[in-house]
Structures are given as structure tokens and as C-alpha cells.
N, C-alpha and C positions, 0 to 999 in steps of 0.2 A: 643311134640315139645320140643326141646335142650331150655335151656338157652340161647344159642350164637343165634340162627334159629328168638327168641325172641325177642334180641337186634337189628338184623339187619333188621327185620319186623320194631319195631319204628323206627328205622333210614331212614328207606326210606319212610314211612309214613309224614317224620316229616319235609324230602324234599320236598317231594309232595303237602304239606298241605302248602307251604309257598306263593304257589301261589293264593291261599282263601282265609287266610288269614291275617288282615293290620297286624299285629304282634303278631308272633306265640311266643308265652314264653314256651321252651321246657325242660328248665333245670332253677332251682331256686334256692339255697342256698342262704344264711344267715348268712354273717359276722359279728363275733363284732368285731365295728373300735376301735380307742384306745381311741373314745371319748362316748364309748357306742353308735354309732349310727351302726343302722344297713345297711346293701346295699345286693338288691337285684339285682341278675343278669338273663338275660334273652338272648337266644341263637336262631339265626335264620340262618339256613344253606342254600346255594341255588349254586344247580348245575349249571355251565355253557351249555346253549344248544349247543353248537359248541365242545368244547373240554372236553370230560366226565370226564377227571380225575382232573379235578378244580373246586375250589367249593368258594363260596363267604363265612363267618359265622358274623353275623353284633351282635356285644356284646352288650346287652342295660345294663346302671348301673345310679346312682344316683348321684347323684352334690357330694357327701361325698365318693365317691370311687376314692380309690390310684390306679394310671395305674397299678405301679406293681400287683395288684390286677389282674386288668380286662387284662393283659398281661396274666396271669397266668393261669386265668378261659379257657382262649379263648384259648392257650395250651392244658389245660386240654383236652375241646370239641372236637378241632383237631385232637387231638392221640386217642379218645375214637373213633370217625368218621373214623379214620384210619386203626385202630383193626377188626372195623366191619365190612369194608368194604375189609380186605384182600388184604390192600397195606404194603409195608414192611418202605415207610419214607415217609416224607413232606417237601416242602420249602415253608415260608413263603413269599411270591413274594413281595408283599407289603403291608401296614396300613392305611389306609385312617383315623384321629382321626378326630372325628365330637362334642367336648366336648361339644358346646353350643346345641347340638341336643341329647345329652347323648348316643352316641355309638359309636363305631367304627368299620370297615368294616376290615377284616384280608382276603385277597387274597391269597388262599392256591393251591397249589398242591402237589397232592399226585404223588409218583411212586411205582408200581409193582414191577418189575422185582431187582434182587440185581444191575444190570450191570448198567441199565439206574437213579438208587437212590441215593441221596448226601451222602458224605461219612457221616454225621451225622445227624441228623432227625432236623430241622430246620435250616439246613445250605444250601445254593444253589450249586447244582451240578458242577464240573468243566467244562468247555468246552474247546475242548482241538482242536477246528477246521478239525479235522476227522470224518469223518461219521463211518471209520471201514472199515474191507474189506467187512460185511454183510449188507450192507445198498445201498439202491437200488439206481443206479446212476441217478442225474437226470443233465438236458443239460443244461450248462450255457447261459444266457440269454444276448442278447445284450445291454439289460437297465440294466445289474446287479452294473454296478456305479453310479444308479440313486438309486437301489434299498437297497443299501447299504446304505445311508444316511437317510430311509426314517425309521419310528420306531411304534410300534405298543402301541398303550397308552390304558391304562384299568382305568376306574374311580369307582365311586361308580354306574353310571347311566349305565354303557356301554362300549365298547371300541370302539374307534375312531383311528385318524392317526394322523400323525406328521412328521418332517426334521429336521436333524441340517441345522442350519445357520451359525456356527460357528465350531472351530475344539476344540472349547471345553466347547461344550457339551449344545450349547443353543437353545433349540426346538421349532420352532412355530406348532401351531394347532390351532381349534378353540374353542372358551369359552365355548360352550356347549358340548363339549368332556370332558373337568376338570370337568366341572358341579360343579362347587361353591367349591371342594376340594380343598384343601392347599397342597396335597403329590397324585402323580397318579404313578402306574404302568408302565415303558417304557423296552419295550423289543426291543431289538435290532436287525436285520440280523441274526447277526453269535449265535441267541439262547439264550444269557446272556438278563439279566436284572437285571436293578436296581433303584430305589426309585427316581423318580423325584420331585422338588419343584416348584408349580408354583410361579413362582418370577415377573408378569405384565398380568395383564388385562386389556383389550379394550370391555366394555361393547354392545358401541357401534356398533364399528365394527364385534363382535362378533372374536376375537382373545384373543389370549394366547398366552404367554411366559412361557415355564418350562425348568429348568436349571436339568442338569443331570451331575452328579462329574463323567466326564470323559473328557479323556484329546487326542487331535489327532485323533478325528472321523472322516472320511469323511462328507464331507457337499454339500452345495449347495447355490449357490448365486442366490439373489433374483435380477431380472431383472429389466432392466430401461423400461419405456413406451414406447421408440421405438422399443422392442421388441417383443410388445403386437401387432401386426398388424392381421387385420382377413384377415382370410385365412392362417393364420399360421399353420402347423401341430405344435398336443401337444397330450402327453400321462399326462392321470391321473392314479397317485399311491396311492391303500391303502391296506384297508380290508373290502371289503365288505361283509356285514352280517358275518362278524370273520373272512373273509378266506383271510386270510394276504400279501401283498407285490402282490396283483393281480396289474395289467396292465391295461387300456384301451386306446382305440388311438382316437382323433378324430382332430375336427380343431376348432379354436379362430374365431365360427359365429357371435358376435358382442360386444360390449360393451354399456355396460348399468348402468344407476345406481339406488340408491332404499335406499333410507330413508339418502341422503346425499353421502353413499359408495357407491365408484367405483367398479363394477362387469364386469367380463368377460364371456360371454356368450357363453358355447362350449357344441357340441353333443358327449363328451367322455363321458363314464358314469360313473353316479358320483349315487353310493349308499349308503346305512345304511350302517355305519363304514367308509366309504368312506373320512368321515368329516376330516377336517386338515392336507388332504394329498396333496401333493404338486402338480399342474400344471404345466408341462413343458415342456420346448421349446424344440422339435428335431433342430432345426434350431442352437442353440444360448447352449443348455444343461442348463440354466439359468431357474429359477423357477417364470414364470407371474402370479401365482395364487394360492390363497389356497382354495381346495374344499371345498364348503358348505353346497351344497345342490342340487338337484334337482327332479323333478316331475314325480311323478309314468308313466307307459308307456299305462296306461289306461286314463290317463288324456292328454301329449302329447311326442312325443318319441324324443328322443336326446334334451332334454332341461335341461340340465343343468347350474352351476353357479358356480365362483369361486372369491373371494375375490383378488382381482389387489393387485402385489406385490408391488406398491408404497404405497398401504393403512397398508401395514404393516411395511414400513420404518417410514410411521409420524404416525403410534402409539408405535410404538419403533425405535424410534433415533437411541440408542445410536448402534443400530445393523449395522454390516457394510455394505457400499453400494457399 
């Protein structure tokens, strides 16, 4: 067996093994800091099951390690993971930094091919809005100026959904999308992505505000209460179980409430990844609800829920109404 045959033998071993397990330390060195202390680093990689060529690497280090430090290792581990795996670049999507838990989570993809790779190896590819003449047409959609506003968000826990509400650049979703993170992943429609910040939390409610430095997005305004009327037709937009900017249609069967929050009560299906993506009125194009949640189909079928779009103006104001 080659040397190379070797390395890429542990490297998939060392994937494998992260689901077993609680923290795999896969790589260890031994810096001296300038104060004679030393920092250990430890490296735990975990492939996305939906999109194979991304991979999570969560850095563990010590209270005495300099990011450039742990910026650096987690480079290193990347382009060795890259080598082995017989991709030619990487972009680093996002950072999720977790100092008080001593790690940080680096959101990586890799690309293949030279055509589809950034022109530098941690730099993010261009999008230039063309598919190309080789790329398979697909037929524009009639919700595609709903679908345009709506953004796909990746935490440390998972990825969930989100909308602008503003044209520049201010997302709601829900709190357990961020999952306790200060910086999430927000990929956008047309392909690009860049580093969001959650800037407001509603514990409560179970909402989120994350602010994304872009300027002129399309959006979505969030609806008054007379547009909440059951019997309304409404589509919910997300990702369910990763599979991005899906669709489902149903209607606004009642309103309810539940620990003080206002919910809307609708049989659109609302799944895993589903979470923080917007409810919307075909009637009005106006957003009555942010998905939250709802009930396996073995338990009962079209029961879902969605957070009433007043409950996210009085836990942020200042957003417009």
C-alpha cells in the first residue's frame, strides 16, 4: 500500500469516527507561546450528508492560544484534507468562533474541477450569474421573487432558513437555527455567500435577527394581522433536510397560541431545515409567519406552525412595518 493510499485510508477513518466519537483529537502539536506556555490543538472533521463536498473541521485549543495560531492549524488541516481527498481549492464559507467553549467550527468547501474552483485557495469563487451554455436549463418558477429574498443559513447545529426584511441586508429566522452563534453562514439565491452576524435575539419567541453587509436585496414585508385570516392560501419556503428554496402550498387552518406567542396554524409542510423560513400570503405576497416547526406525519399529517408576523415586529421594533 502507497504512502498516499495510507493517508487517505486515515482521513476517512477519521470522518467516520466522528460520529462515535464525543471528541475525536486527530492531530496534536505543541506550540511554545512567547510565554513558555504550551497549546494543544485538536482537529475534528465532519462531512455534510446532503452536499459531499463540504465538510465542517471544529479546532479545539486552549485559553492561551493566539487565533492566528488556530487560524493557521485549521489551514493547515484543510489543504492536508484537500490533498487527500483529490480536490484542486477550498473556500472558507464561514467561522463560527466559540472562545468561551475553546473551538471554532471553519465551514469549508472544497471544489474539483479547475472551471468550477476560486481563483485562489481560500478565496470564494466568482459568480458571474450564468450557468454557461453546459448547464442544464431549469424552468423559472412562479414564486422565484419570493425565492429570491429567502437565504439558506448554516450554524454550528445545522442549516436552517431565513428572508430579508430589509434591502439591506437584515434576516429574520429562528433562534434555534443560530443556535447560541455570534457569526452563521448565509447563502444566498444567486449562489454567493457571506458571513452573517447575529445582531438580536428573542429567546422567547424563539427569533433571530442576523444582519448580512449587503446592500439592495430583495426582501419581504412582514404582514399586518388582517392578512393572517384562515382560509387563506400560503406557501412555505425553505430547506428541508438541506434541499434548498423547496416550496410547499397549503392554507392558514387556525391560529393558536402557546407559551404567551402568537402561532399560525397551517397544513403547508413545514420540515427539518424548514425552520426560519418565511410564510406567505399568495393573496397579499406579504410574509404572516416564520416557520418553526411541525409534527412528524406518523403522529398527525399537515400540522404545522409558524410564528405570526406581528410577534416579530414587537421583538424587533425597529424593523419596518
Amino acid at each position: 500500500m502507497t504512502p498516499a493510499s495510507d493517508d487517505r485510508r486515515q482521513w476517512m477513518q477519521s470522518v467516520r469516527s466522528v460520529s462515535r466519537l464525543p471528541v475525536a483529537l486527530l492531530t496534536t502539536i505543541v506550540l511554545a507561546g512567547c510565554c513558555g506556555v504550551t497549546t494543544t490543538y485538536g482537529v475534528k472533521p465532519r462531512q455534510d450528508p446532503i452536499d459531499k463536498d463540504r465538510y465542517s473541521f471544529t479546532i479545539f485549543y486552549n485559553t492561551f492560544s493566539a487565533q492566528s495560531d488556530v487560524d493557521m492549524k485549521a489551514r493547515a488541516e484543510i489543504k492536508k484534507a484537500m490533498d487527500i481527498e483529490g480536490y484542486s481549492s477550498f473556500e472558507i464559507v464561514g467561522v463560527n468562533r466559540n472562545p468561551s467553549l475553546q473551538r471554532d467550527v471553519y465551514d469549508v468547501r472544497f471544489y474539483r474541477r479547475q472551471s468550477e474552483s476560486p481563483s485562489s485557495a481560500g478565496e470564494p469563487p466568482p459568480h458571474s450569474g450564468d450557468e454557461g451554455p453546459g448547464a442544464t436549463p431549469v424552468a423559472p418558477s412562479k414564486y422565484e421573487d419570493f425565492l429570491q429574498c429567502v437565504v439558506v443559513i448554516r450554524s454550528t447545529e445545522g442549516v436552517g432558513t431565513g428572508f430579508f426584511v430589509t434591502p439591506d441586508g437584515d434576516v429574520v429566522t429562528n433562534r434555534h437555527v443560530v443556535a447560541g452563534d455570534r457569526e452563521v453562514s448565509v447563502k444566498l439565491r444567486d449562489g454567493s455567500t457571506s458571513l452573517g452576524t447575529v445582531s438580536g435575539v428573542d429567546a422567547d419567541r424563539d427569533l433571530a435577527l442576523v444582519k448580512v453587509r449587503r446592500t439592495n436585496v430583495p426582501h419581504l414585508r412582514l404582514a399586518s394581522t388582517s392578512e393572517m385570516q384562515v382560509g387563506a392560501d400560503v406557501i412555505a419556503i425553505g430547506a428541508p433536510e438541506g434541499l434548498s428554496w423547496s416550496v410547499s402550498k397549503g392554507i392558514i387552518s387556525a391560529t393558536r397560541e402557546l407559551g404567551g406567542v402568537q402561532l399560525l396554524q397551517t397544513d403547508a409542510a413545514i420540515n427539518h431545515g424548514n425552520s426560519g423560513g418565511p410564510l406567505v400570503s399568495l393573496a397579499s405576497g406579504s410574509v404572516v409567519g416564520v416557520n418553526t416547526f411541525g409534527f412528524r406525519k406518523d403522529i398527525a399529517e399537515g400540522l404545522s406552525f409558524a410564528i405570526r408576523a406581528d410577534e416579530v415586529l414587537a421583538a424587533f421594533p425597529e424593523l419596518p412595518r
